[in-house]
C-alpha positions as CSV (number, residue, x, y, z in Angstrom):
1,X,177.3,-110.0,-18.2
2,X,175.9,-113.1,-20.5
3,X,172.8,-112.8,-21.3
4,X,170.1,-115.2,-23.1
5,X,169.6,-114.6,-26.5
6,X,165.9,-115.1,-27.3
7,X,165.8,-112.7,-29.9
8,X,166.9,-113.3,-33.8
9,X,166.2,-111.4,-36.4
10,X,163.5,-112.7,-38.8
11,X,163.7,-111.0,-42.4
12,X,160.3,-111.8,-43.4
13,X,158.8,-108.4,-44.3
14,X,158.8,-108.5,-48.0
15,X,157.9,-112.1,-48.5
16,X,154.9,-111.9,-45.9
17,X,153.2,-109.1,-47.8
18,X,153.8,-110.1,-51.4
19,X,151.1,-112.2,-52.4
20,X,151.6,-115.8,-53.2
21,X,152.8,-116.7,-56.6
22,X,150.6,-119.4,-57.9
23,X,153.3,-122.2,-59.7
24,X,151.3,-125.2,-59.7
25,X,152.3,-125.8,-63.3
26,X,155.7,-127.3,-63.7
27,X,156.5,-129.5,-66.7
28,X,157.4,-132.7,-64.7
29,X,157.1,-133.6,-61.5
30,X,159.7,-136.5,-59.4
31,X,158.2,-138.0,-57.0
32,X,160.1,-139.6,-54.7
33,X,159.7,-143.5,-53.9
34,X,162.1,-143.6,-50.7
35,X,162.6,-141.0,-48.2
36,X,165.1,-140.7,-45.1
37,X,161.4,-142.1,-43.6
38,X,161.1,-144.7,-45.6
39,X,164.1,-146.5,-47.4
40,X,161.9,-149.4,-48.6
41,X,159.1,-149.0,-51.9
42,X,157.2,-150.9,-54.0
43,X,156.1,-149.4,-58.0
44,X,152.8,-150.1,-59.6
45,X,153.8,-148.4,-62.8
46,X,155.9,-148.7,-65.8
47,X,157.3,-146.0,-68.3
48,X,155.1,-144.6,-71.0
49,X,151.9,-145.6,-68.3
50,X,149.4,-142.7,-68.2
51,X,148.3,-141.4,-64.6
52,X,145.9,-139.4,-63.0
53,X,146.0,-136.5,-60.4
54,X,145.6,-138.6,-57.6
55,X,146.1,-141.9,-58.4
56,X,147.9,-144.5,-56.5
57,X,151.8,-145.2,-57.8
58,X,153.8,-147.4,-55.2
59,X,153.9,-147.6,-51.7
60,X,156.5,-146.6,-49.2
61,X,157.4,-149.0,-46.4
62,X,158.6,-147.3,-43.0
63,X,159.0,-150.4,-41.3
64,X,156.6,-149.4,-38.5
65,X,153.9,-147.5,-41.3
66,X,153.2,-147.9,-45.0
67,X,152.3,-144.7,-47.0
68,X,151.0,-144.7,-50.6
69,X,152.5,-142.4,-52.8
70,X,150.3,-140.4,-54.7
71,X,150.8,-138.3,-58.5
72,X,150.1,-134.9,-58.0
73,X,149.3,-133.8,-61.6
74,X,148.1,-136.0,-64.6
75,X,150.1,-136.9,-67.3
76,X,152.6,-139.6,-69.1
77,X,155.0,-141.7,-66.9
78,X,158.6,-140.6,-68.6
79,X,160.9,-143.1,-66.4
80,X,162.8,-143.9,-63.3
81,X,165.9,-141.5,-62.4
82,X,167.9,-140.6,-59.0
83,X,167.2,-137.2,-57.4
84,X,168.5,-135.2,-54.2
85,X,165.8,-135.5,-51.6
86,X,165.6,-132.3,-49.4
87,X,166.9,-134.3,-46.4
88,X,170.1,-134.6,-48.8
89,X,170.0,-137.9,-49.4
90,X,169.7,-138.9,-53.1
91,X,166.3,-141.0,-53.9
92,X,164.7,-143.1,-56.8
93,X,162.0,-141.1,-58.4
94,X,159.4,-141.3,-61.1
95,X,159.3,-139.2,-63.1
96,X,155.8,-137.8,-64.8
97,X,155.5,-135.5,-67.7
98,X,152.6,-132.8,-67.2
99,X,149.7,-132.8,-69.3
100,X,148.4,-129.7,-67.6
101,X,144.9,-131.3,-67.9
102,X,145.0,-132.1,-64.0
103,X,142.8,-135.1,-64.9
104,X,141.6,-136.4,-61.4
105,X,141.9,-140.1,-60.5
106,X,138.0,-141.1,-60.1
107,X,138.9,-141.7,-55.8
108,X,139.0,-137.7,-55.9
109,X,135.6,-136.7,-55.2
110,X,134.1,-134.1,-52.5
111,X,132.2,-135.1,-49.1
112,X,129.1,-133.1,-47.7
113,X,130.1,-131.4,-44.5
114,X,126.8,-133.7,-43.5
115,X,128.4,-136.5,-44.0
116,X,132.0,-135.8,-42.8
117,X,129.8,-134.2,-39.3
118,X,128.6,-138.3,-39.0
119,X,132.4,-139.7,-39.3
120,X,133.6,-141.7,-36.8
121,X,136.9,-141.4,-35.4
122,X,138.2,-144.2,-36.9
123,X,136.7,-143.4,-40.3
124,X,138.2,-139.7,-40.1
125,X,141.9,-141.3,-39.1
126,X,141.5,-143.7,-41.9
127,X,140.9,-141.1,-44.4
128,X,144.3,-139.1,-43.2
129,X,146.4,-142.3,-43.5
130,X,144.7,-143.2,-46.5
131,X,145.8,-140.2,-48.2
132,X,149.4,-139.8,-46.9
133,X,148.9,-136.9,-44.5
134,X,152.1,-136.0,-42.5
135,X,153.6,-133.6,-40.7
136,X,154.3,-130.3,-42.8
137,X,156.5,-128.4,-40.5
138,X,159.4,-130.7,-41.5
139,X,158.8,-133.6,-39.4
140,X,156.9,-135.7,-42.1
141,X,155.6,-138.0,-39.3
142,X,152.8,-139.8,-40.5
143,X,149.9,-137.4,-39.1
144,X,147.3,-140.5,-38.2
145,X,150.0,-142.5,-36.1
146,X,149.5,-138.7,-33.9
147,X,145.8,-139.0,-33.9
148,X,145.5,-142.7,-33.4
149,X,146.7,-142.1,-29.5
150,X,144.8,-143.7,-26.6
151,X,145.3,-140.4,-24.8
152,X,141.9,-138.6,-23.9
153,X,142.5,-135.1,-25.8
154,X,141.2,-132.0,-24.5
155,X,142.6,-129.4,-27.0
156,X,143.7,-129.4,-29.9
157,X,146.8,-126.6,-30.9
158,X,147.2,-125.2,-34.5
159,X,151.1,-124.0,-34.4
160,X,151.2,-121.1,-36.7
161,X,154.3,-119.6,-34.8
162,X,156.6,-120.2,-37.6
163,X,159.6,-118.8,-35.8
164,X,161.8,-119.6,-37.6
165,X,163.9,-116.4,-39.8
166,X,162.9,-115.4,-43.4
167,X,159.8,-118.2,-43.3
168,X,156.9,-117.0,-43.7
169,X,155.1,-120.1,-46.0
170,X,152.6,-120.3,-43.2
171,X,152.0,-116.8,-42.5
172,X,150.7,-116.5,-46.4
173,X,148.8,-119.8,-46.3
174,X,146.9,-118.6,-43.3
175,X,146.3,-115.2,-45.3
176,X,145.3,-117.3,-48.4
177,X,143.1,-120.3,-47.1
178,X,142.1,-119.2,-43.3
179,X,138.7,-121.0,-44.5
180,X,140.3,-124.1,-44.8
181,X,142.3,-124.6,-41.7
182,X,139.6,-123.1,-39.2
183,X,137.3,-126.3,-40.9
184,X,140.6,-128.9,-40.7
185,X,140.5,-127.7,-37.5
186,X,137.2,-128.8,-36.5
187,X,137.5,-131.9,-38.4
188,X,141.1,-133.0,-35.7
189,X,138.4,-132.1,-32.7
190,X,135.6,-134.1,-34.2
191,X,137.9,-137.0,-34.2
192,X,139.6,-136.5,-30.9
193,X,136.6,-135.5,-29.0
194,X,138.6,-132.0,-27.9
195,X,136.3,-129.8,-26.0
196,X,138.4,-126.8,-27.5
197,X,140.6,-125.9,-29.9
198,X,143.6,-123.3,-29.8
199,X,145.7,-121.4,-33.0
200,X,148.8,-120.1,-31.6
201,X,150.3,-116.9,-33.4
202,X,152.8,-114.7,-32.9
203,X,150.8,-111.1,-31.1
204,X,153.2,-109.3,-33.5
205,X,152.0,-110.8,-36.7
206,X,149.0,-108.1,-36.2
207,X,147.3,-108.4,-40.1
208,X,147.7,-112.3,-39.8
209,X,145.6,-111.5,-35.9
210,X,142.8,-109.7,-38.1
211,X,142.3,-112.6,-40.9
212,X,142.2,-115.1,-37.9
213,X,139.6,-113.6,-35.9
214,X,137.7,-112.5,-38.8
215,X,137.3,-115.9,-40.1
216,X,136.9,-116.7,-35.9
217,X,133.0,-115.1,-36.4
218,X,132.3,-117.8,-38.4
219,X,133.2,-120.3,-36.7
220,X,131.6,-118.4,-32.9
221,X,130.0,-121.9,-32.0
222,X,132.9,-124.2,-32.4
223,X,135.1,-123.0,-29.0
224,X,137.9,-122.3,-30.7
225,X,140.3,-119.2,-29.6
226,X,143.0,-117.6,-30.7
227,X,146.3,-117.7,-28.6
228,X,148.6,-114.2,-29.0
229,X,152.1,-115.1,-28.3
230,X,155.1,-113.2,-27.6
231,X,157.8,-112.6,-30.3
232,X,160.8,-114.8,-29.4
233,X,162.7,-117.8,-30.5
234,X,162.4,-121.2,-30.1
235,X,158.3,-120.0,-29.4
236,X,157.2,-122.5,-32.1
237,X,159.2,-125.3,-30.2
238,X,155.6,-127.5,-29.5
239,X,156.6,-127.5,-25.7
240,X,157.5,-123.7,-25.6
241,X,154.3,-123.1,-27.6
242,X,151.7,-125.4,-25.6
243,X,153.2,-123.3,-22.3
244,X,152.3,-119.8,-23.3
245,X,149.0,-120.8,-25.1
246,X,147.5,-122.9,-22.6
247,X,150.0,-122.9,-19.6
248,X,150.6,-126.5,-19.5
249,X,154.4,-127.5,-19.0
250,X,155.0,-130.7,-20.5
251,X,157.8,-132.1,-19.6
252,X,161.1,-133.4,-21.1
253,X,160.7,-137.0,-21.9
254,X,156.8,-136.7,-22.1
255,X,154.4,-135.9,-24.9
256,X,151.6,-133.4,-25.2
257,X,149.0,-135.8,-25.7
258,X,149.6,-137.3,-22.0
259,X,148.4,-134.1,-21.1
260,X,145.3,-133.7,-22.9
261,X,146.9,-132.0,-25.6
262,X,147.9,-132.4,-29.7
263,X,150.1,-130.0,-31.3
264,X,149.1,-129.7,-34.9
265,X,151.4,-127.4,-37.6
266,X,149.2,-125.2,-39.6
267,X,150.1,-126.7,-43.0
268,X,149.0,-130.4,-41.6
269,X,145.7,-128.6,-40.7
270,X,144.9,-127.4,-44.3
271,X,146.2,-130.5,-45.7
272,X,143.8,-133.0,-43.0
273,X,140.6,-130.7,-44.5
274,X,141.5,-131.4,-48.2
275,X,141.8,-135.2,-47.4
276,X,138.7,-135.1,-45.8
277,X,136.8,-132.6,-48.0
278,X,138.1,-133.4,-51.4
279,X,139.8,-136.8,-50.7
280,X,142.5,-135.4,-51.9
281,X,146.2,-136.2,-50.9
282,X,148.7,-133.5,-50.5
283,X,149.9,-132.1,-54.0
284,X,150.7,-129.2,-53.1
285,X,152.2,-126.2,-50.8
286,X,153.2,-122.9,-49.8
287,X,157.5,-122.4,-49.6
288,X,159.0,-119.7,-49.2
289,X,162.4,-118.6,-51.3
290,X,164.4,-116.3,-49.5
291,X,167.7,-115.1,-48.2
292,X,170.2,-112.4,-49.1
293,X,171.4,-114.1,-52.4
294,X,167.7,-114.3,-54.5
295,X,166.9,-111.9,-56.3
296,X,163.3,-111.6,-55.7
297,X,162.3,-113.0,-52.1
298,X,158.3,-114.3,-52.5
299,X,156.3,-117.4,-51.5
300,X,155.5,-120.0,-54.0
301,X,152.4,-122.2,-54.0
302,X,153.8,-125.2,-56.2
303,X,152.9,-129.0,-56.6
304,X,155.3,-131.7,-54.9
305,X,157.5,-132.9,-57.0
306,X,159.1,-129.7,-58.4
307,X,162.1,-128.9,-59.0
308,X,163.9,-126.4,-56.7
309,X,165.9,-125.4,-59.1
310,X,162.5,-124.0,-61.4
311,X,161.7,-122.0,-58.2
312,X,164.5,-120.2,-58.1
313,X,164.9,-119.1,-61.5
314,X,160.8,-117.9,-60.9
315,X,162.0,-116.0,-58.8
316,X,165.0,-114.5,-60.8
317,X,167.9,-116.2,-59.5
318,X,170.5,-115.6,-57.6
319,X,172.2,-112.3,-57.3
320,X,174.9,-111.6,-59.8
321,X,177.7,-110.2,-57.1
322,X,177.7,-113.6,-54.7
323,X,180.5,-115.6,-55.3
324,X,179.6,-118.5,-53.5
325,X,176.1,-119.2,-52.3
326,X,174.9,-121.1,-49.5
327,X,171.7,-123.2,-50.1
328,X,169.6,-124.4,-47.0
329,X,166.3,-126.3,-47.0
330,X,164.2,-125.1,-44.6
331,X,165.5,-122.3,-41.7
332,X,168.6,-121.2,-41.0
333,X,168.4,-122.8,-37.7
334,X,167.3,-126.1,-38.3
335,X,167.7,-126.2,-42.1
336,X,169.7,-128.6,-43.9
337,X,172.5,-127.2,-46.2
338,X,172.5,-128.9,-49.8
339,X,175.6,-128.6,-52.5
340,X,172.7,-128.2,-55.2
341,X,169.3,-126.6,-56.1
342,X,168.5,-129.5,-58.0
343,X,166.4,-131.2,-55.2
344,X,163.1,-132.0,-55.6
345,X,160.5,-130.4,-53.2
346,X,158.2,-132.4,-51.2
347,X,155.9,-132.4,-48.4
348,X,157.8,-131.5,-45.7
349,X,159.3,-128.4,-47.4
350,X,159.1,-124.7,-46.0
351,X,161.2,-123.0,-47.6
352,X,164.4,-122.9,-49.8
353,X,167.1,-119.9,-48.7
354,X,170.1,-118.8,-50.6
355,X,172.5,-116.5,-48.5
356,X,175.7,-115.1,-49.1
357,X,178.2,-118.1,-48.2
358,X,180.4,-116.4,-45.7
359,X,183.4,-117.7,-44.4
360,X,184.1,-118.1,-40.9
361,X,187.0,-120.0,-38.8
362,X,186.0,-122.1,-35.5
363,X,188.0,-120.3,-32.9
364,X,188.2,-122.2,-29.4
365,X,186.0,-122.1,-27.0
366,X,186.4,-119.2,-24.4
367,X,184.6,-120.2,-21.8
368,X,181.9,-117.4,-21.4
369,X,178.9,-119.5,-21.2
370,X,176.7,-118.1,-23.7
371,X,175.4,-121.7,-25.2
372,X,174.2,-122.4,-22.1
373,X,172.5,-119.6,-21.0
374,X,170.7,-119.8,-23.9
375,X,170.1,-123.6,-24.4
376,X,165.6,-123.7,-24.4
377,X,166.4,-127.2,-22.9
378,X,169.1,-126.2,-19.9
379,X,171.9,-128.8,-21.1
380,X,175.4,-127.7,-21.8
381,X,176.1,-127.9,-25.7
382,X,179.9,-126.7,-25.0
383,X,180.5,-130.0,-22.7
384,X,178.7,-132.0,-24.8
385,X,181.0,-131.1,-28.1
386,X,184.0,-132.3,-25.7
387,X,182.5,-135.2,-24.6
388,X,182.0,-136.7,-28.1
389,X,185.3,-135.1,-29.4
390,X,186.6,-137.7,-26.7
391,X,184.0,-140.2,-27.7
392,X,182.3,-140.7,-24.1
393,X,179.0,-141.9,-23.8
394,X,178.8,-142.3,-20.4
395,X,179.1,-137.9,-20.4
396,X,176.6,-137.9,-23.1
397,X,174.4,-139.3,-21.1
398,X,174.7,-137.9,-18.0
399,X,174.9,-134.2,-19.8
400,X,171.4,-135.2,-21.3
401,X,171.9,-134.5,-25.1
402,X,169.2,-136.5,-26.2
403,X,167.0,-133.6,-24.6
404,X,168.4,-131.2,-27.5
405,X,165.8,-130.1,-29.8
406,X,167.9,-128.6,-32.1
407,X,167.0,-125.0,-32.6
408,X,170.6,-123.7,-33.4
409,X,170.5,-121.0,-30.3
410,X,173.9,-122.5,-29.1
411,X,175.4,-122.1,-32.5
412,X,173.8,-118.9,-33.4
413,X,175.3,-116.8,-30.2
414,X,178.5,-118.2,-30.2
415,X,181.5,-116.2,-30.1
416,X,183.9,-118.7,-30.9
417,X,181.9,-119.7,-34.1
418,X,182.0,-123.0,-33.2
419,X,178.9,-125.5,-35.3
420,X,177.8,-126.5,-31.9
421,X,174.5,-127.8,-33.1
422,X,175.8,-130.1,-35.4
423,X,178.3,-131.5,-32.4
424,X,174.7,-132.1,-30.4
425,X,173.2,-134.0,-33.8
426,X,176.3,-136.0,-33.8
427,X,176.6,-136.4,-29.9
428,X,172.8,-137.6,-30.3
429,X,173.5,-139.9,-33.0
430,X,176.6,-141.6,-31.2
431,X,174.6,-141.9,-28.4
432,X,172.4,-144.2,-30.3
């Protein structure tokens, strides 16, 4: 009998209780002016220009948001090249040569917790777009577009799931700097007016439990709770997650903040308090390098605008008996595969895995339902690779793949082998 796969296996253990390796040094950074966000820029410097940890080099324009972009370490200005950008599109870049002084632009300075406590709403939303907070689970939405709803919010959910295999970037931030996103926390419900806030966890991640409710003491008078949720996959899809923490079923179509809720990813939290507390933008990050083909599995704390590439090699390279290596940007699940590791990291990456490449043949499909059985979203990813095969959008519609969220379950227990989730990207995207 077919059953649904919830389970995956997560190969995490080694790189969860390593402790982070602290790269924050690299000899240049490239900083990418357009993004798959973004395509449009302007510069405001030249070559040879000194510039400061911090400071203000060009805008990106998003048609619907502007976003300055920001130098993350001090230093000379060496020029203008192309660069793979993690969504695997190549990008202009400028490229600065680090004078490892970390000279900080004279906007970076520290605010009192009494006068953040007196911020407005407004004045807390205009800090995060000021600084170029987005979404650091891989969306890279701009975070105050989120906050600047005309919802009424009643809770506020940290998503610290991480579900994904062999990522554990969060995990180890939340063991390194639980300080800082229990106050970023409280900073998202001072500006939505949320009568409580909720951080959702896996109840298996058991040490990651004890640092939460530890630093929880501190913080007794701010109503905020930890959710303990059960091991499974997709549980850090925001709908699957909002369900089990707070039992509220948001429906497809609709967002959480219609029901009095935000979903925030853990990263974003920590990276909202040092916009707030320092004024700082984010300049750096937790990623984890992983998979079956490095030689050393850890978690790197690094400024963006590294080099991938550097990563790897501080964490010994690949192993010496793969001949052919698969490189993926984020999870194996929702990842994007790139043909090279020299991509530059920025905000919105988690993690960097190199597995074994192994080769595998698409067989047809034999009918025995699996996809759909285990589809989060109830759709039928089998029917919806034929409809597009035949190029019918009427079928696309009616078989609802715009409700796929892309968590690679349908490609991940079938027996065929068949790359159904990339049929339902490009089903969505002919749809469109």
């Amino acid at each position: 009998m077919i059953a649904k796969t919830k389970k995956v296996a997560d190969y995490k253990k080694l790189s969860t209780e390593l402790p982070t390796l602290r790269y924050v040094d690299p000899e240049r950074v490239y900083l990418s002016l357009n993004t798959d966000r973004a395509k449009q820029y302007s510069v405001n410097v030249e070559t040879g220009d000194y510039v400061k940890l911090g400071q203000i080099i060009g805008e990106r324009d998003g048609g619907f948001f502007k976003q300055p972009i920001y130098s993350t370490v001090s230093g000379k200005v060496e020029g203008f090249q192309k660069k793979m950008h993690p969504s695997g599109m190549e990008v202009d870049v400028v490229v600065v040569q680090n004078d490892f002084k970390d000279e900080y632009h004279e906007t970076i300075t520290d605010r009192p917790e009494s006068v953040i406590e007196k911020m407005s709403r407004e004045e807390i939303i205009d800090v995060i777009k000021d600084k170029a907070i987005v979404g650091l689970g891989g969306s890279g939405f701009p975070t105050y577009i989120k906050l600047n709803t005309d919802e009424n919010i009643d809770t506020v959910i940290i998503n610290a799931v991480e579900c994904e295999p062999y990522l554990s970037s969060d995990y180890r931030l939340i063991k390194d700097q639980p300080d800082d996103i229990f106050k970023g926390l409280k900073y998202v419900m001072q500006a939505m007016s949320a009568s409580q806030g909720v951080i959702a966890v896996k109840k298996t991640k058991t040490e990651l439990i004890e640092v939460l409710e530890n630093e929880l003491r501190r913080f007794k008078d701010s109503n905020i709770k930890i959710a303990k949720l059960d091991d499974y996959y997709p549980q850090g899809w925001e709908v699957e997650t909002i369900k089990n923490a707070l039992g509220i079923k948001v429906p497809s179509g609709k967002l959480p903040m219609e029901y009095g809720v935000l979903n925030i990813n853990v990263s974003t939290t920590a990276a909202i308090f040092e916009a707030l507390k320092h004024n700082l933008p984010i300049t750096k990050r937790h990623i984890t390098i992983n998979g079956d083909a490095i030689k050393f599995p850890q978690n790197i704390r690094t400024r963006i605008g590294a080099s991938i590439k550097d990563l790897i090699k501080l964490s010994d390279g690949f192993i010496d008996e793969a001949d052919k290596i698969d490189l993926i940007i984020g999870g194996p699940m929702m990842g994007k595969s790139v043909t090279t590791d020299d991509v530059l990291v920025n905000q919105t990456v988690t993690s960097v895995l190199a597995l074994k490449s192994v080769e595998t043949y698409e067989e047809p499909c034999v009918r025995c339902g699996s996809c759909v059985f285990s589809c989060p979203v109830d759709i039928q990813p089998v029917n919806i690779m034929n409809a597009y095969k035949r190029g019918d959008k009427q079928a696309l519609e009616n078989l609802e793949v715009d409700k796929c969220i892309e968590c690679g379950l349908c490609a991940y227990v079938c027996t065929s082998k068949i790359h159904l989730t990339d049929y339902m990207r490009k089903g969505k995207n002919f749809l469109r």
